[in-house]
MMTF fields as JSON, N, C-alpha, C and O atoms, coordinates in Angstrom:
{
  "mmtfVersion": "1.0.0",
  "mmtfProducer": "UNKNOWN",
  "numBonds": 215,
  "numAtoms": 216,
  "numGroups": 54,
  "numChains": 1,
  "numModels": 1,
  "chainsPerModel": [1],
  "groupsPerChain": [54],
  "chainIdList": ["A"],
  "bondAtomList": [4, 2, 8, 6, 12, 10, 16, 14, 20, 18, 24, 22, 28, 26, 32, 30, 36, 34, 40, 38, 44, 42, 48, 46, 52, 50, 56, 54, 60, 58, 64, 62, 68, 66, 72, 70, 76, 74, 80, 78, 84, 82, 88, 86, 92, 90, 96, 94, 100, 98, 104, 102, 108, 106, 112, 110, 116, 114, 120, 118, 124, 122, 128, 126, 132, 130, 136, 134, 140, 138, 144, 142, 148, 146, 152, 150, 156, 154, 160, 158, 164, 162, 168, 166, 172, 170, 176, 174, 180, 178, 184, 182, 188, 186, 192, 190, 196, 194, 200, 198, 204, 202, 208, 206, 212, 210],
  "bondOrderList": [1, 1, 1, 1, 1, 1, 1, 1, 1, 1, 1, 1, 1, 1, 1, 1, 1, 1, 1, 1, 1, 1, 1, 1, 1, 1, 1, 1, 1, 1, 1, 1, 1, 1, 1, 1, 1, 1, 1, 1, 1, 1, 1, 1, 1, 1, 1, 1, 1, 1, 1, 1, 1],
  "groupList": [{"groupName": "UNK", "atomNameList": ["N", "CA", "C", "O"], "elementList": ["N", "C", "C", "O"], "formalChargeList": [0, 0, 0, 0], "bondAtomList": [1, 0, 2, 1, 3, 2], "bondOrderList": [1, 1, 2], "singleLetterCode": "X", "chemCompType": "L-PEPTIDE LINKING"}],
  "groupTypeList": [0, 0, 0, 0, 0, 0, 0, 0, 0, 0, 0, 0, 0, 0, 0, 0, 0, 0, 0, 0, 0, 0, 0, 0, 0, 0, 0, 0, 0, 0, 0, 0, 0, 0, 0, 0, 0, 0, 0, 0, 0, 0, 0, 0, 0, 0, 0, 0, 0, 0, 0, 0, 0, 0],
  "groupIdList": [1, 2, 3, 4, 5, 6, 7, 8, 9, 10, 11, 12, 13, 14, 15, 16, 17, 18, 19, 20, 21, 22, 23, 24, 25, 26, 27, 28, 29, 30, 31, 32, 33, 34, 35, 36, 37, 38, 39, 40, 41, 42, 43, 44, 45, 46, 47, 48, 49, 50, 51, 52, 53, 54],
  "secStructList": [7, 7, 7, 7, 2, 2, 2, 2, 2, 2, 2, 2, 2, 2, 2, 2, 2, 2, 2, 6, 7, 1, 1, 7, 7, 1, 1, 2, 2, 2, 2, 2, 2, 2, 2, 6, 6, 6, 6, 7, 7, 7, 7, 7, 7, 1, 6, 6, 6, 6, 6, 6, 6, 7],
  "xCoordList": [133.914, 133.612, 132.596, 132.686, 131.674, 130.336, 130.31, 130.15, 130.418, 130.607, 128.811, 127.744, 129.01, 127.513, 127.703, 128.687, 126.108, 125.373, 126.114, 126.125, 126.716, 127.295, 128.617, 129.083, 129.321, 130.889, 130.952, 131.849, 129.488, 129.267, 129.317, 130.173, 128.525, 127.951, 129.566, 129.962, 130.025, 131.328, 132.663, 133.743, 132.217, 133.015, 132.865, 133.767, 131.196, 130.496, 131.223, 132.423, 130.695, 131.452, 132.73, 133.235, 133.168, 134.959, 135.295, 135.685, 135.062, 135.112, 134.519, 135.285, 133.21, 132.534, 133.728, 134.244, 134.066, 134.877, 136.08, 136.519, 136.52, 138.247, 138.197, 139.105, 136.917, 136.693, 136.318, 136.746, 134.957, 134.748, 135.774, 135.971, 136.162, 137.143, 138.336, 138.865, 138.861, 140.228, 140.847, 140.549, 142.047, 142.431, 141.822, 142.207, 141.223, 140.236, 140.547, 139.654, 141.626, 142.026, 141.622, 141.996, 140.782, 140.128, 139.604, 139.949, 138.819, 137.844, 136.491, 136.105, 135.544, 134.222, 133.755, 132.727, 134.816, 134.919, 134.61, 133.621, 135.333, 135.444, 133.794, 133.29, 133.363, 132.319, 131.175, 130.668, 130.786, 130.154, 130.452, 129.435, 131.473, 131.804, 130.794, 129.674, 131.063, 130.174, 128.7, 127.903, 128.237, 126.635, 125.914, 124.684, 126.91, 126.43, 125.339, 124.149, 125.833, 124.693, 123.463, 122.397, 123.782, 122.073, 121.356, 120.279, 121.909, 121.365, 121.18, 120.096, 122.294, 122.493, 123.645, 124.276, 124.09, 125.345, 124.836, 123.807, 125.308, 124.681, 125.672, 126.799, 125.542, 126.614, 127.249, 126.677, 128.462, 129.019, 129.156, 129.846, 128.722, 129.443, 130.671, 130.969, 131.398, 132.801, 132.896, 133.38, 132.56, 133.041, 132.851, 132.862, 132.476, 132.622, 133.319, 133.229, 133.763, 134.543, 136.758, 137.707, 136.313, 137.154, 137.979, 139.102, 137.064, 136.67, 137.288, 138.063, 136.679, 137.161, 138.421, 139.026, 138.781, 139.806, 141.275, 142.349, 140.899, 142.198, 142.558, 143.532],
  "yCoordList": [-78.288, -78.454, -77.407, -76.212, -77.932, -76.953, -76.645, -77.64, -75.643, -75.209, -75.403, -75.106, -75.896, -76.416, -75.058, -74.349, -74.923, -73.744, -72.984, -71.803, -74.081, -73.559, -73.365, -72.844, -74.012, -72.999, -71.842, -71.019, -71.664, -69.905, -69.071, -68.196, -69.294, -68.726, -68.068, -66.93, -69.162, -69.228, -68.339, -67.893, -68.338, -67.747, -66.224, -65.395, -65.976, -64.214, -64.216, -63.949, -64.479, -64.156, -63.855, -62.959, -65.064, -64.382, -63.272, -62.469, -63.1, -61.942, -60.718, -59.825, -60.718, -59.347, -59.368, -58.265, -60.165, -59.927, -59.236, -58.657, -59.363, -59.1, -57.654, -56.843, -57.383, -56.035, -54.868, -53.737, -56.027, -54.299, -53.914, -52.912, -55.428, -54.64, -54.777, -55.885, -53.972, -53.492, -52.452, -51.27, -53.435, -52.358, -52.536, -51.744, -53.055, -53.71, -55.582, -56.418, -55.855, -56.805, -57.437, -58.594, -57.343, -58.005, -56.849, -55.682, -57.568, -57.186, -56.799, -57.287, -56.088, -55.755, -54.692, -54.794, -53.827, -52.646, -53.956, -53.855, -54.863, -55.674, -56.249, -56.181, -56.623, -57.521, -56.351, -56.515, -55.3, -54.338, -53.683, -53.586, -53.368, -53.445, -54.31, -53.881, -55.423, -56.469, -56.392, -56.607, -56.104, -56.598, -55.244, -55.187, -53.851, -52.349, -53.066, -53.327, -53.213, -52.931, -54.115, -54.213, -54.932, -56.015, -54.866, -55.129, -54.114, -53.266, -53.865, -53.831, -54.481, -55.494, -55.263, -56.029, -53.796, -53.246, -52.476, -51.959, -52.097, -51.288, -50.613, -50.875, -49.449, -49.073, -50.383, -51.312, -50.008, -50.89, -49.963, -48.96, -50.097, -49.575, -49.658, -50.763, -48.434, -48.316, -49.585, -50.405, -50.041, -51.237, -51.49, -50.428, -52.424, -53.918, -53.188, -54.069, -52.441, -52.035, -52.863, -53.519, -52.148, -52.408, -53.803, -54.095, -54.597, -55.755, -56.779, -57.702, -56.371, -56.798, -56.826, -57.74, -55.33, -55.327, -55.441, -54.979, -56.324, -56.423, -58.137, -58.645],
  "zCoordList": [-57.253, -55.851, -55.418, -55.702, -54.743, -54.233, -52.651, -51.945, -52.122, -50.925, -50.166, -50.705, -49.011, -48.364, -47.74, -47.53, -47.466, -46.748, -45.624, -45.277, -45.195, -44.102, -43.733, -42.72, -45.002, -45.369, -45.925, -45.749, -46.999, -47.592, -46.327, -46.199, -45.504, -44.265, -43.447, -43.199, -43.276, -42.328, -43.3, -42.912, -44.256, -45.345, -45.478, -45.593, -45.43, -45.86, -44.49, -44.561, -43.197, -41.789, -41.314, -40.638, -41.973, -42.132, -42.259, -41.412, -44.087, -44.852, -43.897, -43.533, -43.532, -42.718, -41.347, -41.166, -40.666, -39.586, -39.43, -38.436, -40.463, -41.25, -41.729, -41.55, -42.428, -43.2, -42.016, -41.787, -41.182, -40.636, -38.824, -38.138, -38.746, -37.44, -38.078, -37.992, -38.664, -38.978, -37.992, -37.821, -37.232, -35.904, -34.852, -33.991, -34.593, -33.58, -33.066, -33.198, -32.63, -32.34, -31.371, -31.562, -29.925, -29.263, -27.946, -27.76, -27.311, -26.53, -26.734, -27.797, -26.136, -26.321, -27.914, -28.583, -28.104, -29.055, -30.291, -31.018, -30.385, -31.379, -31.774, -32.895, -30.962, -30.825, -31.276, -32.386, -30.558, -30.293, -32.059, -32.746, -32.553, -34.253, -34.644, -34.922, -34.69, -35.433, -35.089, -36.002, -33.854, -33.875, -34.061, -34.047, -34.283, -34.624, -36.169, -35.995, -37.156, -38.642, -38.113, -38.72, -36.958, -37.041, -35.531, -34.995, -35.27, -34.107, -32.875, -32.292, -32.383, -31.069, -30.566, -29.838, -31.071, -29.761, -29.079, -29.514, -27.804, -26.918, -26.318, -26.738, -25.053, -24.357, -23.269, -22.699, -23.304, -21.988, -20.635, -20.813, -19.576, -19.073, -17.964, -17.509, -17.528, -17.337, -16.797, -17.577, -15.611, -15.068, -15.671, -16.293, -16.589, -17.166, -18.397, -19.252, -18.823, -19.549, -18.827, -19.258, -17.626, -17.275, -16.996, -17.406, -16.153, -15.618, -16.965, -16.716, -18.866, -19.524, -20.135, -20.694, -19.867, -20.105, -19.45, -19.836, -18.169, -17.262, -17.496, -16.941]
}
């Protein structure tokens, strides 16, 4: 069985999601983890820190 382009894809993604937020179970910190190594996290600030997390 041969995996199409876009189950590898959904697969490397998985895998990177699982590995690099370990402990990081939801909200912005999570997200902001993931788009840090393509250089598309930024600061949040406090309000909307907050705002997300209520």
């Amino acid at each position: 069985m041969q995996l199409s382009k876009e189950e590898v894809y959904d697969y490397m993604f998985a895998t990177y999601e699982k590995s690099s937020t370990i402990g990081i179970n939801y909200g912005y910190q999570r997200f902001e983890k993931l788009l840090a190594p393509f250089g598309l996290s930024g600061r949040v600030p406090e309000v909307v820190k907050r705002i997300l997390m209520n």
